[in-house]
N, CA, C and O of each residue as an XYZ file, in Angstrom:
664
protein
N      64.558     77.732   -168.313
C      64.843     78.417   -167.069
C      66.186     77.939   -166.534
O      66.458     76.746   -166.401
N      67.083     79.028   -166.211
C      68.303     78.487   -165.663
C      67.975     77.770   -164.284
O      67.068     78.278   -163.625
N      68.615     76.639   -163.771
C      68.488     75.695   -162.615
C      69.383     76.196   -161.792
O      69.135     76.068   -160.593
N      70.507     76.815   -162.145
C      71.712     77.452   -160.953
C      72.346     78.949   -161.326
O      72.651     79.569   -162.344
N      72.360     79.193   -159.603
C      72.820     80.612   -160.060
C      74.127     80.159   -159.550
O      74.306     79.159   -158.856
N      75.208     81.161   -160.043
C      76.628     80.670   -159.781
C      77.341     81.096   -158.427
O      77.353     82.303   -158.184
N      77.665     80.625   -157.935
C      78.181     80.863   -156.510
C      79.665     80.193   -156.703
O      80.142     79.248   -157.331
N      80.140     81.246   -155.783
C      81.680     81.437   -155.141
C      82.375     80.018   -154.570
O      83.486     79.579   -154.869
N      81.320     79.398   -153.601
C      81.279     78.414   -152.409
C      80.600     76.930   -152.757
O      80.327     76.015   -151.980
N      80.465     76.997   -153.881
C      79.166     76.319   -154.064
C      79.509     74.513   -153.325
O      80.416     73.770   -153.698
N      78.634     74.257   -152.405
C      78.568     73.274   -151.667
C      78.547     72.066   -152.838
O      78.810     72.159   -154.037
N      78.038     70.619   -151.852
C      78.020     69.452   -152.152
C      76.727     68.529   -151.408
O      76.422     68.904   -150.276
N      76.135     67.621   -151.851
C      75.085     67.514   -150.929
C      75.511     66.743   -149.731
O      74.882     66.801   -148.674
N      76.599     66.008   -149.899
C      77.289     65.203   -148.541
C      77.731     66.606   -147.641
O      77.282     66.550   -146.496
N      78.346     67.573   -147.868
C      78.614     68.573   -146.923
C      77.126     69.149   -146.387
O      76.924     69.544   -145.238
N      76.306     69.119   -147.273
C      75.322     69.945   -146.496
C      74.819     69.355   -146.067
O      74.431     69.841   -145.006
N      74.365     68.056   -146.273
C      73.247     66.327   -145.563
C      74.172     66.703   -143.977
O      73.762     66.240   -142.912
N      74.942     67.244   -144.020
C      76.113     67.060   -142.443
C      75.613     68.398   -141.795
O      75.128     68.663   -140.695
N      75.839     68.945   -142.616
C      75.273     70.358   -141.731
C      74.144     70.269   -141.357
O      73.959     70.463   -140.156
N      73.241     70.021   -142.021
C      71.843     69.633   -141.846
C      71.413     68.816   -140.493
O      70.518     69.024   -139.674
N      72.678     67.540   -140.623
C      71.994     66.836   -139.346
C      73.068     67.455   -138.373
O      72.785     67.198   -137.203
N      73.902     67.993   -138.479
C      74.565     68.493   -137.181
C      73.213     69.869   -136.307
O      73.008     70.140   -135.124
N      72.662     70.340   -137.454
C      71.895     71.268   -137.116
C      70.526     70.618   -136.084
O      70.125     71.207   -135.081
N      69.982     69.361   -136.571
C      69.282     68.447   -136.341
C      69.902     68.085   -134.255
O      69.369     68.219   -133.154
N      71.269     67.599   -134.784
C      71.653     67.747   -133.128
C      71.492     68.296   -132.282
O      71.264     68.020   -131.104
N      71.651     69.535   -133.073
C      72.218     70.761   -132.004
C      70.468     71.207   -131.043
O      70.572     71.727   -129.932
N      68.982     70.921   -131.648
C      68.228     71.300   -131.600
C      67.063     69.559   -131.026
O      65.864     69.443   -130.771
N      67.836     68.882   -131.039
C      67.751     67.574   -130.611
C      66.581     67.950   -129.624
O      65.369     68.107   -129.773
N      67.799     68.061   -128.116
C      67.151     68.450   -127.189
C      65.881     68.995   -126.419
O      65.236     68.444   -125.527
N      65.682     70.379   -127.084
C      64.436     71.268   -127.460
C      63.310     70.164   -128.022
O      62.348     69.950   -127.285
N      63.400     69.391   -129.411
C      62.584     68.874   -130.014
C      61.780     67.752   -128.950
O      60.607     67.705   -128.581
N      62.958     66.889   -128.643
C      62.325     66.041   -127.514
C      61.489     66.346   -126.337
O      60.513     65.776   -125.848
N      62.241     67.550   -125.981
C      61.260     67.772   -124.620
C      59.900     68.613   -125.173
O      58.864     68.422   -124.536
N      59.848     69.657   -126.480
C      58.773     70.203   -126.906
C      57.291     69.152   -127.487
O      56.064     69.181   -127.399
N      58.577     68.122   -128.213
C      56.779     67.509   -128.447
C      57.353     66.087   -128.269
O      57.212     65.425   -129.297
N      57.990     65.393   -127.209
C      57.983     64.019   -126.030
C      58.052     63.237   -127.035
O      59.008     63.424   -127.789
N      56.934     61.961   -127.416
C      57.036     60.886   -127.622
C      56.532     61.255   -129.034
O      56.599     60.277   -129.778
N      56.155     62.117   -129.501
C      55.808     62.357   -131.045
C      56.676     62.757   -131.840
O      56.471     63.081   -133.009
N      57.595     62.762   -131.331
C      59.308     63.076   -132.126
C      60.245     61.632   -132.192
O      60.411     60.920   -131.202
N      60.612     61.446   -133.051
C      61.598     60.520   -133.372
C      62.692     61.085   -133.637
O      62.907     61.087   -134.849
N      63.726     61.716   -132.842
C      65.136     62.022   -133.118
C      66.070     60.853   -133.962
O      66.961     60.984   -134.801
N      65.635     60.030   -133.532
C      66.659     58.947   -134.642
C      66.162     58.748   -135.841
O      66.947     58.413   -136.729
N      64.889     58.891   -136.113
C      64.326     59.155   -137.526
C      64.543     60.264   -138.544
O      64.582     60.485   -139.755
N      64.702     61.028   -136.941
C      64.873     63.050   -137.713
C      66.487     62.600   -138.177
O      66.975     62.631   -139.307
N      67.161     62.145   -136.794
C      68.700     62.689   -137.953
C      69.464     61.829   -138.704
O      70.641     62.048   -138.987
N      68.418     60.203   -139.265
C      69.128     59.612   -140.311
C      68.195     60.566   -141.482
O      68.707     60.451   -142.595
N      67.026     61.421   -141.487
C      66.271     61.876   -142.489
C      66.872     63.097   -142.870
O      66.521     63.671   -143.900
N      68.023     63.679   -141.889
C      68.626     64.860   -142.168
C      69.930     64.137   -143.128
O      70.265     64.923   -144.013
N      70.574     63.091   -143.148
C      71.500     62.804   -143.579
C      71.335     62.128   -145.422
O      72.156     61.767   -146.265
N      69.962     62.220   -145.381
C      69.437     61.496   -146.688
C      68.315     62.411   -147.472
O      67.603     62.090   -148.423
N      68.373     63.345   -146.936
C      67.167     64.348   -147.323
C      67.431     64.523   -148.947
O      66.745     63.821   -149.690
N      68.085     65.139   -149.343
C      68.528     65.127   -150.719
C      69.281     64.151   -151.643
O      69.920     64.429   -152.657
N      69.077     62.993   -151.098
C      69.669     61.684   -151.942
C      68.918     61.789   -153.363
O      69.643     61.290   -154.223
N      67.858     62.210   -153.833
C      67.187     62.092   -154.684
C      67.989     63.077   -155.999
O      67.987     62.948   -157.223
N      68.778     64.293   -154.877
C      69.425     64.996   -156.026
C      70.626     64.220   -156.500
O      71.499     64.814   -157.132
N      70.737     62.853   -156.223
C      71.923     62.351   -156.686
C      72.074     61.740   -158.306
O      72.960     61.795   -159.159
N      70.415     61.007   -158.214
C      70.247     60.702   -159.773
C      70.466     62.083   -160.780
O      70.242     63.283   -160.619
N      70.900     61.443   -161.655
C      71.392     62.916   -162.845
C      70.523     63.353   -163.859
O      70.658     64.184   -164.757
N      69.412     62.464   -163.451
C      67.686     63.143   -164.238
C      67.354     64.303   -163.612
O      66.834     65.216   -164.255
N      67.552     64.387   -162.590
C      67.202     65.306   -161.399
C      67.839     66.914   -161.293
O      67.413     68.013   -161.647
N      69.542     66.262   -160.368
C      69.814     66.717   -159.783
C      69.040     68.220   -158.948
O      67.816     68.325   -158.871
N      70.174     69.469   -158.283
C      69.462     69.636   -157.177
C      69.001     71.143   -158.301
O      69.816     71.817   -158.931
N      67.624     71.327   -158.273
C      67.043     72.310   -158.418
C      66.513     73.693   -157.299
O      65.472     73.763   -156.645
N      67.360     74.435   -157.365
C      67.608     75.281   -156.178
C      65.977     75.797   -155.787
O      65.101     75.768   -156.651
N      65.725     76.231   -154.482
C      64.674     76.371   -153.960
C      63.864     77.793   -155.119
O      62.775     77.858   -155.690
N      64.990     78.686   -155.042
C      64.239     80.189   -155.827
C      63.856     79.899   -157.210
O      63.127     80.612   -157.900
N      64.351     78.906   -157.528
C      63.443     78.254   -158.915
C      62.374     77.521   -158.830
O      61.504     77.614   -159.695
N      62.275     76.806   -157.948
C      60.945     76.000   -157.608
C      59.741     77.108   -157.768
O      58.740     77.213   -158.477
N      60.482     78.013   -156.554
C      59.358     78.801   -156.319
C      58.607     79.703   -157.633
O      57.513     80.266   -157.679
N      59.457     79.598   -158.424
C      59.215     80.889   -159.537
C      59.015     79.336   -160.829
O      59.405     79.412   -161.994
N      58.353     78.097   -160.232
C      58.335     77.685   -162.019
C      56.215     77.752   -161.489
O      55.632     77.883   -160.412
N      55.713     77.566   -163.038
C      54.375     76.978   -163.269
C      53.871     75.947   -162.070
O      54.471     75.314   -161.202
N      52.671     76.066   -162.392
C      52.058     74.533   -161.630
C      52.771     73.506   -162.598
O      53.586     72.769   -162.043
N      52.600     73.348   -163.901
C      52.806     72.604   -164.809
C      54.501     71.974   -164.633
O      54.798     70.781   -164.691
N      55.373     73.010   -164.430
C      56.967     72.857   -164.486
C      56.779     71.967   -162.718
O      57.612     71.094   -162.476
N      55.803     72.242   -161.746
C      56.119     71.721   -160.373
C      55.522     70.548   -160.695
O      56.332     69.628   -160.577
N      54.510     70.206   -161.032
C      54.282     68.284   -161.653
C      55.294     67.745   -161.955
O      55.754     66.732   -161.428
N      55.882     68.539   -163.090
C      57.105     67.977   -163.991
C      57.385     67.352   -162.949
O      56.986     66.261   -162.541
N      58.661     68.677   -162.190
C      59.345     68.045   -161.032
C      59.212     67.384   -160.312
O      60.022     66.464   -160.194
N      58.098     67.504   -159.434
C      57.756     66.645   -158.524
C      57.585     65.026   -159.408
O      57.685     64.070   -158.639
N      57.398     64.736   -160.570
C      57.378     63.179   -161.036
C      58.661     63.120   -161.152
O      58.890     61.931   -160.936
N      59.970     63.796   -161.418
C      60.872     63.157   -161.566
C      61.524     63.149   -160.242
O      62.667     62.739   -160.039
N      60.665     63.665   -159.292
C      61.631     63.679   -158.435
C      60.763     61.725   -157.660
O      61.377     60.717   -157.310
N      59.756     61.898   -157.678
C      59.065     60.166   -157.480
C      60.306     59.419   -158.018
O      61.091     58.803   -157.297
N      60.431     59.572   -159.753
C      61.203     58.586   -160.671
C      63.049     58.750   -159.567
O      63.917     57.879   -159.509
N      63.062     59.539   -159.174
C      64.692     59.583   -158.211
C      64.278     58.749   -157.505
O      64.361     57.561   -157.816
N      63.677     59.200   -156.278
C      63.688     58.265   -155.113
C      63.559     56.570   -155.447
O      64.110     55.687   -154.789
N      62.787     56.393   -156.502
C      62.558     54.781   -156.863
C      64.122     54.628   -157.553
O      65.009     53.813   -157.299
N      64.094     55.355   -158.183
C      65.481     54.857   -158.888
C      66.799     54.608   -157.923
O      67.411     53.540   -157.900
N      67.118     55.706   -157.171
C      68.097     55.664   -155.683
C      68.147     54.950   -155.161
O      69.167     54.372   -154.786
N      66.667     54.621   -154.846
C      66.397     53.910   -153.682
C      66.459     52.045   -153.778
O      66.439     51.131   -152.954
N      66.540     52.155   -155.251
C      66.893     50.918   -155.692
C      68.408     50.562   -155.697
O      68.741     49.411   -155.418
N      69.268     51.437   -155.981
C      70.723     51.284   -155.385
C      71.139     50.729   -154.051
O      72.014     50.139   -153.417
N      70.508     51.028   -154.040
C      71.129     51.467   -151.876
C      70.450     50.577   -151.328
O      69.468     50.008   -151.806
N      71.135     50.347   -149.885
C      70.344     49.183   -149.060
C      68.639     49.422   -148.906
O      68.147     50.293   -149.624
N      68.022     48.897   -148.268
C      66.750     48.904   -147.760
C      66.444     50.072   -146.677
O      65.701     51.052   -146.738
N      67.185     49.655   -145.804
C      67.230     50.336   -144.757
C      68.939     50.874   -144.245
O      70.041     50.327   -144.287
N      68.456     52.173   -143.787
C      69.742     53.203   -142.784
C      68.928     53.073   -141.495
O      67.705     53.199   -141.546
N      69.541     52.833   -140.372
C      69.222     52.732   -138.775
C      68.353     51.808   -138.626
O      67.673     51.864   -137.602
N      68.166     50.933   -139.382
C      66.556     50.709   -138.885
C      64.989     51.106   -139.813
O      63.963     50.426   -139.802
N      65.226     52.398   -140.563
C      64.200     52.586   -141.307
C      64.567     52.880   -142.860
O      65.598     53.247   -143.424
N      62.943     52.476   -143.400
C      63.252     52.060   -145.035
C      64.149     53.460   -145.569
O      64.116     54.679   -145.403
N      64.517     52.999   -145.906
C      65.798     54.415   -146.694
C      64.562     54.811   -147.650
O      64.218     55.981   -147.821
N      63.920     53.679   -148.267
C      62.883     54.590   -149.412
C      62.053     55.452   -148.971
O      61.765     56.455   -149.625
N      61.405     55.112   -147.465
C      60.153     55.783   -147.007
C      61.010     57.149   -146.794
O      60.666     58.142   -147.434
N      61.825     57.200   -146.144
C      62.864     58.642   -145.485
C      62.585     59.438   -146.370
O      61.936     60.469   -146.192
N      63.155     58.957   -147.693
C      63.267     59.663   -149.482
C      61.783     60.250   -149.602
O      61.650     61.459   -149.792
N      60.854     59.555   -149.513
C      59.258     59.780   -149.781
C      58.948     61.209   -148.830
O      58.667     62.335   -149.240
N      59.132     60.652   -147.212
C      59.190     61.490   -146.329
C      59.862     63.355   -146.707
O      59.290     64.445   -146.746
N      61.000     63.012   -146.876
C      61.648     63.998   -147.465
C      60.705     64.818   -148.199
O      60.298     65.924   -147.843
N      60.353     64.117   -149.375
C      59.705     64.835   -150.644
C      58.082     65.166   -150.068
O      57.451     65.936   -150.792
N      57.553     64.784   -149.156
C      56.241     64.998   -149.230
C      55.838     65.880   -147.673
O      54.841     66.500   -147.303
N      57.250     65.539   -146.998
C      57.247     66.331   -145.663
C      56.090     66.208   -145.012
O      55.402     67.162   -144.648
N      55.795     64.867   -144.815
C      54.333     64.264   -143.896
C      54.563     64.035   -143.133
O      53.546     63.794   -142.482
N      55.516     63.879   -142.519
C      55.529     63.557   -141.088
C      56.478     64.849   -140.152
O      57.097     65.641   -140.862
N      56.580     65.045   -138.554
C      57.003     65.730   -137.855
C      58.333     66.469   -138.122
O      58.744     67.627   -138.188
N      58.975     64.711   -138.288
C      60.716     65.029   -138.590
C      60.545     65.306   -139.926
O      61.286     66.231   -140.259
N      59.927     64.917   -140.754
C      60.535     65.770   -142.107
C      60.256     67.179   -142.187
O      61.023     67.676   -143.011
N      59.772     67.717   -141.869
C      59.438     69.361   -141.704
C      60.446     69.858   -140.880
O      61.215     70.765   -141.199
N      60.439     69.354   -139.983
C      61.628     70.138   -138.533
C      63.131     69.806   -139.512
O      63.969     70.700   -139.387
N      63.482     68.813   -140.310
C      64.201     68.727   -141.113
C      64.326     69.424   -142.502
O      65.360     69.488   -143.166
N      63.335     69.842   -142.774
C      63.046     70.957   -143.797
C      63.513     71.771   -143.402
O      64.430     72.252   -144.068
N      63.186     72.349   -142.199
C      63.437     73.847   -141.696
C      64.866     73.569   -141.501
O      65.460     74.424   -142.158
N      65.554     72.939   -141.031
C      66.901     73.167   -140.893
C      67.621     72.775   -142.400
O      68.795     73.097   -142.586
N      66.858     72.075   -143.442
C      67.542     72.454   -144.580
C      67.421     73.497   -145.541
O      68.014     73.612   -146.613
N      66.185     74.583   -144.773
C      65.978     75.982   -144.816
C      66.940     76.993   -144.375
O      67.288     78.023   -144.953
N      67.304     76.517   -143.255
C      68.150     77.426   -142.383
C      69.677     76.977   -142.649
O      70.487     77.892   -142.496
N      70.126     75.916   -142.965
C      71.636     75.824   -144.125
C      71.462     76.491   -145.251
O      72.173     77.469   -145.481
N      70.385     76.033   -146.240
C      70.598     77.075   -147.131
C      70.663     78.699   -147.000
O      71.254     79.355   -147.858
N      70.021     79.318   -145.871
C      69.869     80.708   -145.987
C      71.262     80.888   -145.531
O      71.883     81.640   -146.282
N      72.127     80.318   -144.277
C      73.515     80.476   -144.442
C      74.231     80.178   -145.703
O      75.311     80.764   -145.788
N      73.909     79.407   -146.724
C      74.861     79.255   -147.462
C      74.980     80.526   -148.088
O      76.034     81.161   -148.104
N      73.604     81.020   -148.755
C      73.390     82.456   -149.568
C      73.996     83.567   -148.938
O      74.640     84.299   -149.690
N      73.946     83.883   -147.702
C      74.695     84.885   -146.926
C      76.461     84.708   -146.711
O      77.366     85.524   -146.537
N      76.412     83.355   -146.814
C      77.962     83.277   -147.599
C      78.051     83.620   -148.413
O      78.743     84.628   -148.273
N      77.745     83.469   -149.629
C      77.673     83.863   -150.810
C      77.712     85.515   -151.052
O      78.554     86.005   -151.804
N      76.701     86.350   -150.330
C      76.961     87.336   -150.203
C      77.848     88.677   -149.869
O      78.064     89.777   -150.377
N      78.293     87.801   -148.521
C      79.543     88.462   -147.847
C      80.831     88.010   -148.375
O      81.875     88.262   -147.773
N      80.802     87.265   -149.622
C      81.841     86.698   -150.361
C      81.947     87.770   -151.169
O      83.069     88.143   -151.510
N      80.575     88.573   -151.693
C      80.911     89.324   -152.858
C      79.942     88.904   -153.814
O      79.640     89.722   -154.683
N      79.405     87.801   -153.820
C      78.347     87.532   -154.690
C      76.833     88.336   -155.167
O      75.811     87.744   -154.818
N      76.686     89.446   -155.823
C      75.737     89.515   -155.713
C      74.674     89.242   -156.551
O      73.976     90.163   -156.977
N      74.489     88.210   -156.809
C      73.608     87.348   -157.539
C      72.491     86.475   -156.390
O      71.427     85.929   -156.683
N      73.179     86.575   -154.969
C      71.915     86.063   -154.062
C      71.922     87.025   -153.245
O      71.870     86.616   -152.085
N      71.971     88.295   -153.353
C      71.021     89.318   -152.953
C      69.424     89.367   -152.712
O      68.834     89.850   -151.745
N      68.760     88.588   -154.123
C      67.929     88.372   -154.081
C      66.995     86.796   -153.915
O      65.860     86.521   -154.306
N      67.976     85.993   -153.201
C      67.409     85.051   -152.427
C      67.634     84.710   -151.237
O      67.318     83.645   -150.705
N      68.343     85.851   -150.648
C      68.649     85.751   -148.968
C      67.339     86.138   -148.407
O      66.910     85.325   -147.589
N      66.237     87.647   -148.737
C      65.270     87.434   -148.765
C      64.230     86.492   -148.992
O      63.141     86.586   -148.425
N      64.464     85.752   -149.651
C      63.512     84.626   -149.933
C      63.591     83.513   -148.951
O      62.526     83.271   -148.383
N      64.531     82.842   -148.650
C      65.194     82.499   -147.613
C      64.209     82.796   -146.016
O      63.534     82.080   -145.275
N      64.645     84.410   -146.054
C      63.805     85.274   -144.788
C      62.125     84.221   -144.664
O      61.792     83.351   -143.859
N      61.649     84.620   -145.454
C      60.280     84.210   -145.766
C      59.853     82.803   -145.826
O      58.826     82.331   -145.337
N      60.840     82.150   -146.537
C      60.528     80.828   -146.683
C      60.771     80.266   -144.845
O      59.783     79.583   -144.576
N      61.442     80.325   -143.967
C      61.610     80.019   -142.833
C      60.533     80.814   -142.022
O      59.906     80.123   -141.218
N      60.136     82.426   -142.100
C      58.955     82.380   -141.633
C      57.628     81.772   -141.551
O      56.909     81.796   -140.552
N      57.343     81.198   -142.724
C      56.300     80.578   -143.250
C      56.165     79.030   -142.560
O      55.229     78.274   -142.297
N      57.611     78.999   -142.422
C      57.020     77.632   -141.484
C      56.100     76.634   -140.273
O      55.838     75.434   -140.188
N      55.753     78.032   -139.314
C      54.762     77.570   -138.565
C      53.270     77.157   -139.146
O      52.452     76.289   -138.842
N      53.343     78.563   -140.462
C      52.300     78.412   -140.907
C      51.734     77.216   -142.269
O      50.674     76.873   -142.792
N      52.661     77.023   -142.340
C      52.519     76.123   -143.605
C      52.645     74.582   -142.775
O      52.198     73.674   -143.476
N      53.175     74.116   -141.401
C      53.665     73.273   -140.829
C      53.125     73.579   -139.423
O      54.018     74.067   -138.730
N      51.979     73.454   -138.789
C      50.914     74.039   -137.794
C      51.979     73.824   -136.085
O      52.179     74.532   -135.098
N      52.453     72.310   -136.586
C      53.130     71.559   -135.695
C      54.443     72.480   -135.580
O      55.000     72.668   -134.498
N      54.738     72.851   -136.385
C      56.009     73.687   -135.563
C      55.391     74.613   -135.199
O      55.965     74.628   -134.109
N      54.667     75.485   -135.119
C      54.202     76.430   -134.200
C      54.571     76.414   -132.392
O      54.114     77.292   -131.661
C-alpha cells in the first residue's frame, strides 16, 4: 500500500507540531473556561508540540491518516506496535521530561488519546491536516480531492468518538 500521496506543499512535522499548538492557543481560552479544572492547558500545548515525535524514528515515519483508515485490522496492529516500538525508542533519545511532564507519557498520550488534552489535541491535528489538503487542492492538486472529505468526517466524528468534546 502506498504510505504517501504526493503533494505540492508537503509540510514537516516541526511546522505542523507549531501549527498545531498555535491552534491549541488560539482555543486555550474556550477550553479553560468550558471544562475549568479538568483541562490542563500546559499539558495540552507541550502535547501539541510533541504529538508526532514518534513519526521521527525511520521504522515508522508519518503514515497519513487516509491510509490508516483504509488498512486491515491486521495492517492497524502492525502499526500501532511499531508505533509503541517509536515512542520507546524516541523517547529514549530525548530528555525525560518537556515542562514538567514525562515526554514518554505525552508520546503514549498522543497514541492512545486517553486523556482530555490528547483528543482536543487530536482534533486540532485534525483540523491542520484538513487545511493542509485544501491547500493542496486549491494548489491544483487533485489527488486530495478525495481526502478533504475524509477530513469533513473525521472532525465530525469527534464528539462522538470523544463524548467529552461534546
Amino acid at each position: 500500500m502506498e504510505r504517501r500521496t504526493p503533494m505540492f506543499y508537503r509540510t514537516n512535522d516541526l511546522f505542523h507540531s507549531q501549527r498545531v499548538h498555535f491552534l491549541m492557543e488560539d482555543i486555550k481560552p474556550v477550553l479553560e473556561e468550558t471544562y475549568g479544572g479538568e483541562f490542563d492547558s500546559q499539558k495540552a500545548l507541550y502535547l501539541a508540540l510533541v504529538h508526532d515525535d514518534a513519526e521521527i524514528d525511520p521504522r515508522l515515519g508519518d503514515v497519513q491518516t487516509y491510509y490508516k483508515d483504509r488498512m486491515t485490522p491486521e495492517q492497524k496492529a502492525e502499526l500501532h506496535a511499531k508505533e509503541v516500538r517509536a515512542i520507546e525508542t524516541v523517547s529514549a533519545r530525548w530528555p525525560r521530561t518537556i515542562g514538567g511532564f514525562s515526554y514518554q507519557e505525552l508520546l503514549y498520550h498522543a497514541l492512545r488519546k486517553d486523556c482530555l488534552e490528547a483528543q482536543i489535541v487530536s482534533y486540532c491535528d485534525k483540523v491542520d491536516a484538513f487545511c493542509e489538503s485544501l491547500h493542496e487542492v486549491f494548489a491544483g492538486n487533485s489527488k486530495f480531492t478525495g481526502v478533504v472529505p475524509d477530513y469533513i468526517l473525521k472532525i465530525r466524528e469527534f464528539p462522538i468518538k470523544y463524548p467529552a468534546l461534546s
